[in-house]
N, C-alpha and C positions, 0 to 999 in steps of 0.2 A: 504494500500500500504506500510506504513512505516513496519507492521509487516514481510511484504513477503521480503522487503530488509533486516531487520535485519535479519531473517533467512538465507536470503540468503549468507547477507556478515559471518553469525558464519559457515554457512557451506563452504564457500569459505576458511576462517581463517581454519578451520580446517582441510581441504584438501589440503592447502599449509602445512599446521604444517606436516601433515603426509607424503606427498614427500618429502619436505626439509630433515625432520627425516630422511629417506632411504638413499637420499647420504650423509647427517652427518655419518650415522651409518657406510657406508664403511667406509668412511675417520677416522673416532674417535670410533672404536671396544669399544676400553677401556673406554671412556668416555660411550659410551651408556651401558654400562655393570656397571657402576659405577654409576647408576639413574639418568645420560644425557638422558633420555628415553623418549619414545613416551608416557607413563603416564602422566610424569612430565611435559612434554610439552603443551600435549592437557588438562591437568586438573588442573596442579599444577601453570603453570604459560600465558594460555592462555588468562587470563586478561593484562599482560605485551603485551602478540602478538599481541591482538586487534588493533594496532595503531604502523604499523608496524615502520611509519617513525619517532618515539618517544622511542622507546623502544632502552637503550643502555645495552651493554655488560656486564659491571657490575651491572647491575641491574637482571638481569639473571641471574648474576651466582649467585650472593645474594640471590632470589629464590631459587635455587636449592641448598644452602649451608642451607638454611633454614629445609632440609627434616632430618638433621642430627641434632638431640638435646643434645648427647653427649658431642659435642665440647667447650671448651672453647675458648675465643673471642679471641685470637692469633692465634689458630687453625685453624678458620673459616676465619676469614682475609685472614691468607694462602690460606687456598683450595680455596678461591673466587680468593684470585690473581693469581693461578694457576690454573684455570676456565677459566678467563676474555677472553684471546685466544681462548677457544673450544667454547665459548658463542658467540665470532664475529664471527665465521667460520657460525654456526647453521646459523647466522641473518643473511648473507650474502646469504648460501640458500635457508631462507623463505624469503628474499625481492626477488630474480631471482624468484622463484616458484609464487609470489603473480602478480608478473610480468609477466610473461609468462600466465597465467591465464587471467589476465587485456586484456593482446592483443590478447590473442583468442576469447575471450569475450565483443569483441566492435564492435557494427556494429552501423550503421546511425540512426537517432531517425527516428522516424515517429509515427502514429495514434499506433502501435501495437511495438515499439522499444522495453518498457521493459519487451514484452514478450519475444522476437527474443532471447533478452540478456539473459535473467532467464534462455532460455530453451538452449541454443546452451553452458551456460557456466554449466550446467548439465552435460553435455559431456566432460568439459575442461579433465579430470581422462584419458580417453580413447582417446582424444587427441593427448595426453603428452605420450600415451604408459605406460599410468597408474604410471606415478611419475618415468617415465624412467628408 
């Protein structure tokens, strides 16, 4: 059973990462074009997202300051503190997305509940109109 949850919840984590992604991406062109991107997100810093209510802004963007090895550390400081902003916006749409997920994704316990839940949050995608 623990195995089918933890599958479950990295497939959850990574079906919020890639909605949220979509409306960051309207909102911040330029950031996702500058490797705010759906790579970096689902590979590079999906250990940060595991644990959505833990993970702060600066620490994301720290991540993703990380992918540039050129920088020297004033450099990097910089671009993380002019990150810090595009990194709360992203969190802001994977905690709504992870949310929105959750409440489609709850019905009553019973003998058979966490199957209801595994298989009804299969669909949350098509739900949602597919990450809206």
């Amino acid at each position: 059973m623990r195995t089918i949850q933890t599958s479950f919840d990295q497939k959850n984590t990574r079906r919020a990462i890639r909605c949220a992604y979509r409306s960051f991406a309207r909102r911040h062109a330029r950031w996702a074009d500058s490797l705010f991107d759906e790579y970096f997100l689902t590979d590079r810093a999906t250990h940060l997202l595991g644990d959505p209510g833990s993970v702060d802004p600066w620490a994301l963007a720290d991540a993703w300051s990380r992918q540039f090895h050129a920088w020297d550390e004033a450099s990097r400081e910089h671009a993380i503190a002019s990150v810090v902003p595009v990194a709360a916006d992203f969190l802001a749409f994977y905690r709504a997305e992870l949310e929105a997920q959750n409440t489609l994704s709850r019905h009553p316990s019973g003998l058979f509940g966490w199957r209801k839940r595994f298989d009804t949050s299969a669909h949350v995608g098509s739900k949602l109109g597919e990450c809206r």
